[in-house]
N, C-alpha and C positions, 0 to 999 in steps of 0.2 A: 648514553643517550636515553631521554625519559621515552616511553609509550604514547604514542599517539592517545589522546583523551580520547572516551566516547557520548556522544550525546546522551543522555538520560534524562530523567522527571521534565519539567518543565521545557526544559529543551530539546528533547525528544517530542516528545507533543508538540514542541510548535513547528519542530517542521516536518513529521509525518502528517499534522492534521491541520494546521495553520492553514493550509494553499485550499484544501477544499472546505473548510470554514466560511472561508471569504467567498470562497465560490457560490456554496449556499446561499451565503446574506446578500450578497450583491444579485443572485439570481432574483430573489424573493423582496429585498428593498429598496433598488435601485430604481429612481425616478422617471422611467422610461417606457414606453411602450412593454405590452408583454410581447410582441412581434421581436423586439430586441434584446432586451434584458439576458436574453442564453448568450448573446455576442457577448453582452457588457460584461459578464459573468465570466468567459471563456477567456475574455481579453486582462481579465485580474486573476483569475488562474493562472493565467500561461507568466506576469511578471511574478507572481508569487513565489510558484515552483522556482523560476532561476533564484529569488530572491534566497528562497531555502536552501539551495544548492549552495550559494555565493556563503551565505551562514554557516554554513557545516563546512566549508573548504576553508575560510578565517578563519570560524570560532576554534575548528576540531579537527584544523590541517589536512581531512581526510572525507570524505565521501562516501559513500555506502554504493555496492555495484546498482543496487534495486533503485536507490535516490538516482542515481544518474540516467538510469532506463526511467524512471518515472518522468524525471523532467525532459529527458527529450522526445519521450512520448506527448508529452503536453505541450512542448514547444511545435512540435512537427505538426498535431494534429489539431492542436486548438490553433495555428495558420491555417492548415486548411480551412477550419469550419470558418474562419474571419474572409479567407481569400475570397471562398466560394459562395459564403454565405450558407454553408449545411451545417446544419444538427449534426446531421449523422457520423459525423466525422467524432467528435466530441467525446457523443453515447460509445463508439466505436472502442474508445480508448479502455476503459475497466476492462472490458474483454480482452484484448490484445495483451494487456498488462496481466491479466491473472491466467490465460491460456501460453504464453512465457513463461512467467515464473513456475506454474506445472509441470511444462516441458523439460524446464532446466533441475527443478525436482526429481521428476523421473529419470532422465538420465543419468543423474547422479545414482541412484540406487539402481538401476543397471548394469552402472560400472562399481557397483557396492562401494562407493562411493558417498556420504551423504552430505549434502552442499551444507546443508545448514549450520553443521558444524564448524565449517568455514567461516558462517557470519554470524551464527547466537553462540558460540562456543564458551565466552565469559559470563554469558549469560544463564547460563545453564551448569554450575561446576559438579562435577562428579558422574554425572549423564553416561550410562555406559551405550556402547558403540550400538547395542539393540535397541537402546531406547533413543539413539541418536536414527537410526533405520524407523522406528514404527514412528520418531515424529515428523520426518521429511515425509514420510509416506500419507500421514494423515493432512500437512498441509496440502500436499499435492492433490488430493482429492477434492479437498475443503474450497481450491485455487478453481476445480476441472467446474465444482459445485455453481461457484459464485460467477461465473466465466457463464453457463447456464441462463442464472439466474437474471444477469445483468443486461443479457440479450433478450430473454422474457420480459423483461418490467418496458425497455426502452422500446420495444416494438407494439407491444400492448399498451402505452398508458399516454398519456399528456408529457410534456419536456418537465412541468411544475412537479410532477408526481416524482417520475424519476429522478431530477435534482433532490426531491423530499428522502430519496431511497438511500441516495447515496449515502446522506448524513445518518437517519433513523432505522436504517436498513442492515447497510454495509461495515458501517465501524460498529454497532453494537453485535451484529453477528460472529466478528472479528475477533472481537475483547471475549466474547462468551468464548468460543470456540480455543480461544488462548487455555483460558481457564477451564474449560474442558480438558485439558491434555495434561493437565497438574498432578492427576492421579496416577497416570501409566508415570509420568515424570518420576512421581516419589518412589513406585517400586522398581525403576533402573537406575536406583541411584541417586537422586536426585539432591544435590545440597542445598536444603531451604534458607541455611543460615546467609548464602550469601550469592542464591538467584537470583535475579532481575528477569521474570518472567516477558516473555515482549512476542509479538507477533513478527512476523519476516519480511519486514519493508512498509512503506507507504501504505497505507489503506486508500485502495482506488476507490 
């Protein structure tokens, strides 16, 4: 029996980044009131995500644990903000999602244990088990960081700002901080010939 496929290049982008793409443009172009536009916005997120889901469950037979927390966080909490009519609920989500995946982080290197492994493991070949430990360790901070920051910006600024964050903020902090970790990478090991560098799930 073959290996279940894994998303990459182009398909990997569209649907870690696809759902909050749309969410950007639909916040910032959508012909609507600014009073609404975070609904209209919230309301093409939430069919996005499943849409992403439903793609990677066809395309690639398979789901990723963090895609499936991403979308039901999106489905659960962008209803609330439509039910109720809050923001807050929305803003609420990056945090929830990066103060998780932190937790589940740290647990793992608790029980010396490191999740990551688990899911960038082909992506990463040669990776010895310390350099598997200092990179779970570095996301999970990078996770407790942006969890922080995410609640800083949404509490502090306009809905317009923070929608601007997520895109210009959060996946280029994302991508750099990937690329930050290439070096500890190379001295545990690391096989360049046939890594596929990638961060650990959705970019909230």
């Amino acid at each position: 029996m073959s290996a279940k496929a894994e998303p990459a290049g182009g398909s990997k982008l569209l649907i870690d980044f696809g759902p909050l793409l749309l969410f950007f443009l639909v916040n910032f172009l959508a012909p609507v009131s600014p009073l609404t536009k975070i609904f209209v916005a919230t309301g093409v997120f939430m069919v996005a995500m499943v849409a992403a889901v439903a793609y990677s469950a066809i395309r690639y037979r398979s789901v990723s644990p963090l895609l499936w927390f991403s979308g039901f966080m999106v489905v659960v909490l962008g209803g609330l903000t439509l039910w109720l009519h809050d923001e807050t609920f929305i803003k609420l989500k990056p945090t929830i999602y990066y103060l998780f995946v932190a937790a589940l982080l740290g647990f793992g290197l608790w029980k010396d244990k490191p999740l990551l492994k688990l899911v960038l493991g082909s992506a990463y070949p040669g990776l010895d088990e310390e350099g598997w430990r200092k990179l779970t360790r570095n996301w999970a901070l990078f996770f407790l960081v942006m969890a922080a920051v995410n609640e800083a910006v949404w509490r502090n600024s306009s809905t317009d700002f923070w929608v601007g964050f997520k895109l210009w903020g959060a996946i280029p902090l994302t991508l750099l901080f990937a690329a930050a970790n290439v070096p500890m990478l190379l001295r545990h090991g690391l096989n360049t010939e046939d890594a596929k560098p990638e961060e650990p799930g959705p970019v909230e």
